[in-house]
C-alpha positions as CSV (number, residue, x, y, z in Angstrom):
1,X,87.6,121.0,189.4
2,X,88.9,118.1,191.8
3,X,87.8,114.2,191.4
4,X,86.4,114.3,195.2
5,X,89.1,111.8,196.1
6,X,92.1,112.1,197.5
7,X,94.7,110.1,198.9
8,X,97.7,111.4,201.7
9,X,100.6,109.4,202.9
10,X,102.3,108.9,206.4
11,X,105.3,107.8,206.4
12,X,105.1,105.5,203.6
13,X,107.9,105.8,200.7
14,X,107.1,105.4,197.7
15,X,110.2,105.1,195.0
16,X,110.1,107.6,192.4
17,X,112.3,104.6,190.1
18,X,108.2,103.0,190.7
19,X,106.5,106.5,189.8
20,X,109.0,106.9,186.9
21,X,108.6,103.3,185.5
22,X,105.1,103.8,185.5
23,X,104.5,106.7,184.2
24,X,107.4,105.7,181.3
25,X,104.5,102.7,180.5
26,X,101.9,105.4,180.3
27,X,100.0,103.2,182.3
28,X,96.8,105.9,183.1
29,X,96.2,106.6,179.7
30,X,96.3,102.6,178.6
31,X,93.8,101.7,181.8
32,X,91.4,104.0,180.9
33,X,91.6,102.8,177.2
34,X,91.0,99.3,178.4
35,X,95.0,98.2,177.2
36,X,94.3,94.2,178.3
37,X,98.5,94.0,177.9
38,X,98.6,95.5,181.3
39,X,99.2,92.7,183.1
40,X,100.8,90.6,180.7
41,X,100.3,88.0,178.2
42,X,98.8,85.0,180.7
43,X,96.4,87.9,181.7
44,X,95.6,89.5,178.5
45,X,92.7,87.1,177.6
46,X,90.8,87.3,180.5
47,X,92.0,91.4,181.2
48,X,90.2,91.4,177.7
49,X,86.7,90.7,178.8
50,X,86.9,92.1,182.6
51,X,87.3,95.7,182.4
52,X,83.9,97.1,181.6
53,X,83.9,98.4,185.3
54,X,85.3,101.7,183.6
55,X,82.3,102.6,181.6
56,X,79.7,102.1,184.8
57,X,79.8,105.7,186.1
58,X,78.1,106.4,182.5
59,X,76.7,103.0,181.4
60,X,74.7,102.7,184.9
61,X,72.4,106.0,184.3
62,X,69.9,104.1,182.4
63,X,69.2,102.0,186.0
64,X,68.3,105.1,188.0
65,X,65.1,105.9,186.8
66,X,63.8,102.6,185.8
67,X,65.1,101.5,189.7
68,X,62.6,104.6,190.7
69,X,59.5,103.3,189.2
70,X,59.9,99.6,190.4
71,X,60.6,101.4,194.0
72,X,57.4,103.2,193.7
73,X,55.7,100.2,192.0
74,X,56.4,97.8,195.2
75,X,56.0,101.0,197.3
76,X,52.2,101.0,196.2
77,X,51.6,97.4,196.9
78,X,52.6,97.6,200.5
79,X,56.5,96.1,199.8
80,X,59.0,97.9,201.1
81,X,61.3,95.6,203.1
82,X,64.1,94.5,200.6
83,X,65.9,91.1,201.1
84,X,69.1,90.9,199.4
85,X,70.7,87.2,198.5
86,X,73.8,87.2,197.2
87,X,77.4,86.4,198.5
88,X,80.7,88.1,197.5
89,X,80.7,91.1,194.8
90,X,76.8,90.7,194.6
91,X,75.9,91.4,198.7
92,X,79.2,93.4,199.7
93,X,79.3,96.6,197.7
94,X,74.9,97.1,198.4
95,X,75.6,96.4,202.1
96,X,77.9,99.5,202.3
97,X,75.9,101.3,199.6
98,X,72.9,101.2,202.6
99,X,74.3,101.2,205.9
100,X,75.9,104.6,204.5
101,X,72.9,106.0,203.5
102,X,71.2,104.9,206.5
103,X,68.3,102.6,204.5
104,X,67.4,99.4,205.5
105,X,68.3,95.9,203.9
106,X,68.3,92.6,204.9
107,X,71.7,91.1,203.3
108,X,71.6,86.9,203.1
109,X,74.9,85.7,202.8
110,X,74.7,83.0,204.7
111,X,73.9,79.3,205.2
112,X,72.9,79.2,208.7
113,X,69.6,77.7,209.2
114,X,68.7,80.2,211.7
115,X,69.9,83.4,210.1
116,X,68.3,82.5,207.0
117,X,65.0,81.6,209.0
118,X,65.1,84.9,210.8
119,X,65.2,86.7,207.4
120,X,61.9,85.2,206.3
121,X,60.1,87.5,208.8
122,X,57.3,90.4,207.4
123,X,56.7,88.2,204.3
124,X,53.4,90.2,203.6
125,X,55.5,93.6,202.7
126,X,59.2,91.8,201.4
127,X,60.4,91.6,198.2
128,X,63.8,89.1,197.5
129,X,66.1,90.3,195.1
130,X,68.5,87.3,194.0
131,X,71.7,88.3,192.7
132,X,73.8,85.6,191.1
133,X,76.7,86.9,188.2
134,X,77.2,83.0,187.5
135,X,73.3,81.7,188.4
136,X,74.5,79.1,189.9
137,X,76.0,79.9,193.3
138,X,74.4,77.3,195.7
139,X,73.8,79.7,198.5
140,X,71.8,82.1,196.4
141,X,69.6,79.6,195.0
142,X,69.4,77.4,198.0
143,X,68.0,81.4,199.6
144,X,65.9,81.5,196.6
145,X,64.1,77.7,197.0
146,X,63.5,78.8,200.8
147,X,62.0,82.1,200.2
148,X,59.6,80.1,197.8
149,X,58.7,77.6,199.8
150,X,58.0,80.9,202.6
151,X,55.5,82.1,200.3
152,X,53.6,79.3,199.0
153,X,53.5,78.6,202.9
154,X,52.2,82.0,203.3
155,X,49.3,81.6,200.7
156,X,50.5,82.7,197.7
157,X,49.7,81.5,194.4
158,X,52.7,80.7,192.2
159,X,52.1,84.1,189.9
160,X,51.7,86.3,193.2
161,X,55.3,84.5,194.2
162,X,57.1,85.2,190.8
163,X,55.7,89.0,191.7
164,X,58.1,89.1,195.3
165,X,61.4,88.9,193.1
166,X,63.9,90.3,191.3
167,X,66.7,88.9,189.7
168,X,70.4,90.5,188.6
169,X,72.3,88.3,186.8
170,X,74.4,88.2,183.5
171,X,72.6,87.3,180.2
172,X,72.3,83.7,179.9
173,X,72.9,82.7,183.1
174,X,71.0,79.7,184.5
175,X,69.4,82.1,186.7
176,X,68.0,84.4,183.9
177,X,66.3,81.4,182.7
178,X,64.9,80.2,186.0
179,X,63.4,84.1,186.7
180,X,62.0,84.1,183.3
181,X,60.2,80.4,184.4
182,X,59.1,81.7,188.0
183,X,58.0,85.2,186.5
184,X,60.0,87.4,188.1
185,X,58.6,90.8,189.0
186,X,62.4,92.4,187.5
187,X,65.3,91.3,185.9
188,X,68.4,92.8,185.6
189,X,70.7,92.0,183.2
190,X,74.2,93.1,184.6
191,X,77.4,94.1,181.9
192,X,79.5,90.9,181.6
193,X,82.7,92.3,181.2
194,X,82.3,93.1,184.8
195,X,83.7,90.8,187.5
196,X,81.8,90.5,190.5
197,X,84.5,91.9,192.8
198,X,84.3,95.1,190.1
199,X,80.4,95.7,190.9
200,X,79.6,97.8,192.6
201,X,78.6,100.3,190.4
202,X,76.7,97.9,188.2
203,X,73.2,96.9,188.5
204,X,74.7,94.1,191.5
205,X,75.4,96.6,193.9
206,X,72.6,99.4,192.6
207,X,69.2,97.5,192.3
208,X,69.3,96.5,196.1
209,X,70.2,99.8,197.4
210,X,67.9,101.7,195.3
211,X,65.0,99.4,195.8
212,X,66.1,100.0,199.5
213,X,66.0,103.7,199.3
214,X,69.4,104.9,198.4
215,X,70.3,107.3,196.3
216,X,72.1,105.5,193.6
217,X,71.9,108.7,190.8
218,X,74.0,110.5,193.2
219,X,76.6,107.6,193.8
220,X,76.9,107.6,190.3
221,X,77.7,111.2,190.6
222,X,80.0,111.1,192.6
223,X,82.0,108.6,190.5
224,X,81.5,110.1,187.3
225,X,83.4,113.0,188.8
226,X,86.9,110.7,189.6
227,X,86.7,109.0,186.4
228,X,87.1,112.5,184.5
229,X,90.5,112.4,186.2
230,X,91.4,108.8,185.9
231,X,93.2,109.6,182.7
232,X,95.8,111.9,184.3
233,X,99.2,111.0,184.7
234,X,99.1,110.9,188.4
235,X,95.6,110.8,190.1
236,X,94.9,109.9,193.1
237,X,93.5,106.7,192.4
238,X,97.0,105.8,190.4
239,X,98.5,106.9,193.7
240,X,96.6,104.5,195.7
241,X,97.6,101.5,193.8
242,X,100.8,102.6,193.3
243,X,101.4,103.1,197.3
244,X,99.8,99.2,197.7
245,X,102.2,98.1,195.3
246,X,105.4,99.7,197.0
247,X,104.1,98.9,200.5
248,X,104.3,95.4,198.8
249,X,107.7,95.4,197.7
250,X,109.2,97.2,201.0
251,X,108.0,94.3,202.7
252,X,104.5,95.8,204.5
253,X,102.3,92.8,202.8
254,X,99.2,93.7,205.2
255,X,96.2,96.3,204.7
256,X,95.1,97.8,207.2
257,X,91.2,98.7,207.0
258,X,89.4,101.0,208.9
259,X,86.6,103.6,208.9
260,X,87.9,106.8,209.8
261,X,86.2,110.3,210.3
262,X,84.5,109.9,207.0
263,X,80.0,109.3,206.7
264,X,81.2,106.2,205.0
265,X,80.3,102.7,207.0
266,X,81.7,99.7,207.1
267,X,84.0,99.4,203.7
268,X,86.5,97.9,204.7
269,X,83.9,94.7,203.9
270,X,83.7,95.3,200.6
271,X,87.4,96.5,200.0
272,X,88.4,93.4,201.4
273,X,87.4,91.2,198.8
274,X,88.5,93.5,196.3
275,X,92.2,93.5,197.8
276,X,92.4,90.2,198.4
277,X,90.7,87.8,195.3
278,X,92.0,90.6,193.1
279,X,96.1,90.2,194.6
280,X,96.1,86.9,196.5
281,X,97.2,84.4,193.9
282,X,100.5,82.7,192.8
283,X,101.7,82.7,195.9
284,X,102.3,86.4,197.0
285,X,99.4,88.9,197.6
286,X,98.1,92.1,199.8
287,X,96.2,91.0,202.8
288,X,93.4,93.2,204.0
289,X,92.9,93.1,207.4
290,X,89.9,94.7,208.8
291,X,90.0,96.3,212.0
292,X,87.1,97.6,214.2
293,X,88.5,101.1,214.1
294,X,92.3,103.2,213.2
295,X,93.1,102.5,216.7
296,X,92.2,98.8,217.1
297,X,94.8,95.8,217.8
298,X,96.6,95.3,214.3
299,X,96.8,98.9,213.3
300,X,100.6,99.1,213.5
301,X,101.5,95.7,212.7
302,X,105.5,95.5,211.4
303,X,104.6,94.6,208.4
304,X,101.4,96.6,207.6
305,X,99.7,99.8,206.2
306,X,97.2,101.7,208.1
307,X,94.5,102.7,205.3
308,X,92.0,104.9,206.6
309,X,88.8,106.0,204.9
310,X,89.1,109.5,206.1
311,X,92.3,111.0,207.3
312,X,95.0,108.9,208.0
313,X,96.0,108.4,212.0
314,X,98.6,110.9,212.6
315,X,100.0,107.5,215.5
316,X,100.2,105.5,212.8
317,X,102.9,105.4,210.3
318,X,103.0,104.2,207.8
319,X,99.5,104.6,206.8
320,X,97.0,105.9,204.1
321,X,94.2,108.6,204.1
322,X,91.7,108.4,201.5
323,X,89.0,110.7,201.5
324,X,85.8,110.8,199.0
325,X,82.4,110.4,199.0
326,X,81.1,106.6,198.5
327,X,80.9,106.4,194.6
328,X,84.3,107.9,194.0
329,X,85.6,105.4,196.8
330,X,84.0,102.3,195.0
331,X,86.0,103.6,191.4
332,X,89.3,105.1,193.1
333,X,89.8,101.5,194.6
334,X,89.1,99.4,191.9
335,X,91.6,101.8,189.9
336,X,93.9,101.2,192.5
337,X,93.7,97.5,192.9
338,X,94.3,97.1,189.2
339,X,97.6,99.2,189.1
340,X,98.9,97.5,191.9
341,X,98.2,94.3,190.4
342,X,100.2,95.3,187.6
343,X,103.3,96.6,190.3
344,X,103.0,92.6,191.5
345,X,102.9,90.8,188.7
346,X,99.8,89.7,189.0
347,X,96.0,89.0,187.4
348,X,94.0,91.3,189.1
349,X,91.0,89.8,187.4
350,X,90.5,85.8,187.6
351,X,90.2,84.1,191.2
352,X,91.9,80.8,190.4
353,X,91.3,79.0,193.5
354,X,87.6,80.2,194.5
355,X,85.8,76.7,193.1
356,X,88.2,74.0,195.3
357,X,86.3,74.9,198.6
358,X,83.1,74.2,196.3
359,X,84.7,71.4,194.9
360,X,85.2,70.4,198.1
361,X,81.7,70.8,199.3
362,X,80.0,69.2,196.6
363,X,82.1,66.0,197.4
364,X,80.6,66.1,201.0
365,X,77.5,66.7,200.0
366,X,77.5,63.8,197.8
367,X,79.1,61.4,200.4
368,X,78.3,62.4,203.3
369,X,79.7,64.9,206.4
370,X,82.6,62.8,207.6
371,X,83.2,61.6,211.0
372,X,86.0,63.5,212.9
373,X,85.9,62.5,216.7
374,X,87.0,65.8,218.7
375,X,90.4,65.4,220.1
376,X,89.0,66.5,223.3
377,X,86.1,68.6,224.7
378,X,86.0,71.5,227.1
379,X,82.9,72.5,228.6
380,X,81.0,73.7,225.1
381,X,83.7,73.6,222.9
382,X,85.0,70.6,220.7
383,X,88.3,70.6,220.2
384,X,90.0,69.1,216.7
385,X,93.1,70.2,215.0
386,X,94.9,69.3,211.8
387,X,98.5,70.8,210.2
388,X,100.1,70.5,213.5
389,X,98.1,72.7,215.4
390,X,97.4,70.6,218.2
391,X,101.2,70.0,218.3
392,X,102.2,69.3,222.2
393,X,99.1,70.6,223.8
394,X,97.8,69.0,226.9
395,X,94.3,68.7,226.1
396,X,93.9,67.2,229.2
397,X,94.0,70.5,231.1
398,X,90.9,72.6,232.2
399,X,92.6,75.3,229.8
400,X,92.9,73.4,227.2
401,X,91.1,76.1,224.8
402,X,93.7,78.8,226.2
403,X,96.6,76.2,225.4
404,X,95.3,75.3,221.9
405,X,95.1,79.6,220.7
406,X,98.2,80.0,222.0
407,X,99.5,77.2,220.2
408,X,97.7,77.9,216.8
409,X,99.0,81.7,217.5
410,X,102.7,80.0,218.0
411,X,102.5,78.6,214.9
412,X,102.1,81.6,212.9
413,X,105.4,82.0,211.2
414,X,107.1,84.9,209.9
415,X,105.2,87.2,208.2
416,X,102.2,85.2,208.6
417,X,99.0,85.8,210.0
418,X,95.9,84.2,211.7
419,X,92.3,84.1,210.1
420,X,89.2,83.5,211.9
421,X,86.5,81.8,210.2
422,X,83.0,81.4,211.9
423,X,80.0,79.0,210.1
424,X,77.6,80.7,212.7
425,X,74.6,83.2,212.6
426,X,75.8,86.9,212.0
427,X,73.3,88.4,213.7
428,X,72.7,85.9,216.8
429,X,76.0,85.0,217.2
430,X,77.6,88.6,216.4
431,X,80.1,88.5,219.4
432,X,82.3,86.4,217.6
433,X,83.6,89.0,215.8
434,X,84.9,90.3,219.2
435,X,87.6,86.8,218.3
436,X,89.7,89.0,216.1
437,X,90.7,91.5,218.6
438,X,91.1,89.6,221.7
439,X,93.2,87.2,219.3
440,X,95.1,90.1,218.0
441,X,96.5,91.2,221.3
442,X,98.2,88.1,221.7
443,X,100.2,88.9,218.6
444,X,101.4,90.7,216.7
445,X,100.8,89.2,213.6
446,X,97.8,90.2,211.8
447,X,94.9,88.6,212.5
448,X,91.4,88.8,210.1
449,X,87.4,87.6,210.8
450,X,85.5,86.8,208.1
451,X,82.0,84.7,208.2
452,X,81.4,81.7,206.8
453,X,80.8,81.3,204.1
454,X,80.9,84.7,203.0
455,X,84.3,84.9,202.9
456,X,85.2,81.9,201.0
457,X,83.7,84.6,198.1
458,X,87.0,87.0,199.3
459,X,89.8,85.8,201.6
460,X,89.2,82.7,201.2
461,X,91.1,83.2,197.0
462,X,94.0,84.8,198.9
463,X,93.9,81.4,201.7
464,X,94.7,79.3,199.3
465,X,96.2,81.2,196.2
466,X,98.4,83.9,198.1
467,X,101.7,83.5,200.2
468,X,101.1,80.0,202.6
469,X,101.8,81.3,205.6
470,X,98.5,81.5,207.4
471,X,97.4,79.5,210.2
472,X,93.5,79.4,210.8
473,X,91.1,79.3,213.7
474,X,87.5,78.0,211.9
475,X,84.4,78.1,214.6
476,X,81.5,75.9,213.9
477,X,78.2,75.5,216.3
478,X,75.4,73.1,217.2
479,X,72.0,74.5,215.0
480,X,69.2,74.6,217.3
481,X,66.8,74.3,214.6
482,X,67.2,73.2,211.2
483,X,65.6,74.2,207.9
484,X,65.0,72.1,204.6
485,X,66.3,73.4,201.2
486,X,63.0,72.7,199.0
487,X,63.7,70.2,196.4
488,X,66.9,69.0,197.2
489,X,68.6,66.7,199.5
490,X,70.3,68.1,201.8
491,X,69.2,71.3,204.8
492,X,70.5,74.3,205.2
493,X,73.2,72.7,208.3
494,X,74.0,70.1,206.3
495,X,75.1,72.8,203.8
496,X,76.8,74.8,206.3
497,X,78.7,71.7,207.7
498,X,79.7,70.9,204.1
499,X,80.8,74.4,203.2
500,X,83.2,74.2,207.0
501,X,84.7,71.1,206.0
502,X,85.3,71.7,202.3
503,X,87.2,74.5,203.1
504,X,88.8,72.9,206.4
505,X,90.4,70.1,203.2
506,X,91.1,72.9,201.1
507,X,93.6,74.2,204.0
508,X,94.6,70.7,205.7
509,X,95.7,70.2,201.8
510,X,98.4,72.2,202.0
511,X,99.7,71.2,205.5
512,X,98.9,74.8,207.5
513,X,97.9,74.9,211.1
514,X,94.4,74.8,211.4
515,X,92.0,74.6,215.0
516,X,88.7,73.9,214.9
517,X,86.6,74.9,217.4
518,X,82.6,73.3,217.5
519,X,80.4,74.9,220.1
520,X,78.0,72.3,221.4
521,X,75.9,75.6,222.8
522,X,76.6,78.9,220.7
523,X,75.7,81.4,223.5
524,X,77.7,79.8,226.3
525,X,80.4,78.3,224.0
526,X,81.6,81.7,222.0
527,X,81.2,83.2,225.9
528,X,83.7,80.3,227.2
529,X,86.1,81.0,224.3
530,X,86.5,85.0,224.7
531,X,86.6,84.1,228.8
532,X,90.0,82.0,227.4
533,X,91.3,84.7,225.9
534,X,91.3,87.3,228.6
């Protein structure tokens, strides 16, 4: 019988010295046995208590069927629209869990003002599950507060409120104490030797999806199956993190993501912040980079790997094909990431510097969003620069936008690449995704898109704790509208802004190129910065 995951190569070598060394360590055997000496003594501690993610193909089943009756609970009461709050580990892995099995959820990982507004539609038949591994990530509860303050707006008592939500978190969070106080419908308890980034197959990535209508028994299934084989000297999951790790070391530092021919949507997302808090630290890591398909601008970077989830790209080489249904997928690549981990040198297991952006934040919101005059401004489109970036551009010039990408491309050095950040709303504002490809064809460095502040919960570990060689594009825009955050002193802009300009310190902080970009008017602003870039 086969795991149901497989992985081919293109073109990419991998040393059999590697294979040997590896296999000499009997490194499948001591994974699977939870060795925490993996990775080395500075590791060992934390390895220790991260690596429960092995047992959750087994240790999930008891979910499934108690996941069933609160579906069919909520389903008699008329709720069937699930919103999901959570950032990072807790929102990406249920986002690809639904979109695959074609369910609906609402994912909030956001702290735009309008995008959470827009989420608080059809509050007669929504339910709000709040999923926090800390309990105290100040997106979630600001979400939470808001949703509150929905329903009491909406008429209901503070009982028939408690009643609209469920809560996964780890025991003793701050979070389990506040669902216990506001009598929550549900809570979840989640294994705390699981990371967030590790998840997936935890109750963080299966209450949401289940209470959204996936099948999570099967995805369990279909995991359960690969993790028979995980144990064998040279699985296909070993194979994967093993090909990462060489790709690393001949010099192909980039990851490639892409949905290929497979049902499977959109996971590059969630392998992205796998990759990339998991490798990006001490100042080397695996950037993931994903692309809008195999074929899109970036795909045969010099100094990346094509991975395709599906068959590999027979144009590209080198590149990856791995093939597996979703549960396997989630399993095979957090085997993967782990073993190469181990071929960097690395802990693929603590996220060292996630909490200066929040840091960074905090301080703002405490003293206030700082004044930064714009350099210049073009039409809708505030122009301010810092790390050079704005190094001999005439800003005087009706393509002054045009002048400052190409400049901020310039500055990439070698080996580098560019990262778009957007503070806007991902639904209303979704073009600005199209950024990363029009940017890409100007380069041919690798270029990534990630929203704020979503990604400060992935890519933004490997911004600051992985190789310094990025220069960064971050778009901000004028909030039509704002909303409050109940009981505290600050709205959900002023939040937003904070979140933009701790991270814009974090990066000025270490001297790289960075352009920011404010649109005065979202719509015509994003539609005058893709026009300068044609």
């Amino acid at each position: 019988m086969t795991s149901g995951f497989d992985v081919s190569l293109d073109g990419l070598e991998v040393p059999e010295a590697l294979r040997a060394q590896l296999a000499d360590e009997d490194v499948t055997a001591r994974l699977v046995q939870k060795d925490a000496t993996l990775w080395g003594p500075d590791a060992e501690s934390e390895a220790a208590v991260r690596l429960g993610w092995l047992d959750l193909p087994a240790s999930s089943r008891e979910l499934v069927s108690r996941l069933a009756d609160l579906r069919a609970e909520l389903a008699g009461e008329g709720l069937d629209r699930i919103v999901l709050c959570g950032m990072g580990g807790s929102s990406l892995a249920p986002e690809v869990i639904c979109r695959t099995a074609g369910v609906p959820l609402v994912v909030l990982d956001t702290t735009d003002p309008g995008q959470v507004a827009a989420a608080m539609a059809d509050l007669d038949r929504t339910v709000v599950v709040v999923s926090s591994k800390s309990g105290g990530t100040v997106e979630t509860d600001s979400q939470r507060r808001a949703f509150i303050g929905a329903f009491a707006a909406a008429g209901l008592d503070e009982k028939e409120i408690g009643a609209r939500f469920v809560v996964v978190t780890d025991p003793g969070s701050p979070l389990a104490g506040t669902a216990a106080e506001m009598g929550a419908r549900a809570v979840f308890l989640a294994d705390p030797t699981v990371g967030g980034r590790y998840s997936a197959l935890s109750a963080f990535g299966l209450v949401p999806s289940a209470l959204a209508g996936a099948d999570v028994g099967a995805l369990l299934d279909e995991a359960e199956v690969l993790a028979e084989h995980l144990a064998a000297g040279d699985n296909p999951a070993l194979q994967l993190g093993v090909a990462m790790g060489a790709a690393f070391r001949n010099g192909r530092d980039k990851l490639a993501l892409a949905d290929g021919d497979s049902a499977i949507s959109g996971f590059g997302d969630w392998a992205e912040q796998l990759i990339a808090e998991s490798t990006g630290k001490e100042g080397r890591g695996i950037l993931p980079v994903v692309l809008e398909s195999a074929d899109a601008p970036g795909a045969s970077a010099p100094d990346a790997v094509l991975a395709v989830v599906g068959s590999a790209s027979p144009a590209h080489e080198p590149s990856l094909g791995v093939t597996g249904p979703l549960g396997a997928q989630f399993l095979g690549w957090e085997y993967a990431t782990a073993v190469a981990g181990r071929v960097l040198g690395i802990n693929p297991f603590d996220q060292p510097n996630v909490t200066e952006s929040k840091d960074n934040t905090n301080r703002i919101l405490a003293e206030g969003l700082p004044d930064e005059p714009a350099a210049a401004t073009i039409g809708a489109i505030e122009i301010r620069g810092s790390g050079g970036a704005l190094d001999g551009v005439d800003l005087s010039s009706d393509g002054a936008v045009t002048l400052a990408l190409d400049a901020l491309l310039g500055a990439i050095p070698p080996r580098g690449y560019l990262a778009v950040m957007a503070y806007l709303d991902r639904e209303k504002d979704a073009r600005a995704h199209e950024l990363r490809a029009a940017l890409a064809r100007r380069t041919e460095h690798a270029v990534t898109f990630g929203w704020g502040p979503r990604f400060l919960h992935s890519t933004g570990q490997y911004h600051k704790g992985g190789p310094q060689v990025g220069s960064f594009l971050q778009v901000t825009g004028a909030v039509a509208e704002d909303l409050d955050v109940p009981d505290k002193p600050f709205s959900f802009a002023t939040l937003q802004a904070a979140q933009a300009g701790g991270d814009r310190k974090a990066l000025a902080d270490r001297g790289r190129p960075l352009l920011h970009l404010h649109l005065t008017d979202r719509g015509a602003g994003l539609a005058q910065l893709l026009e300068a870039l044609v």
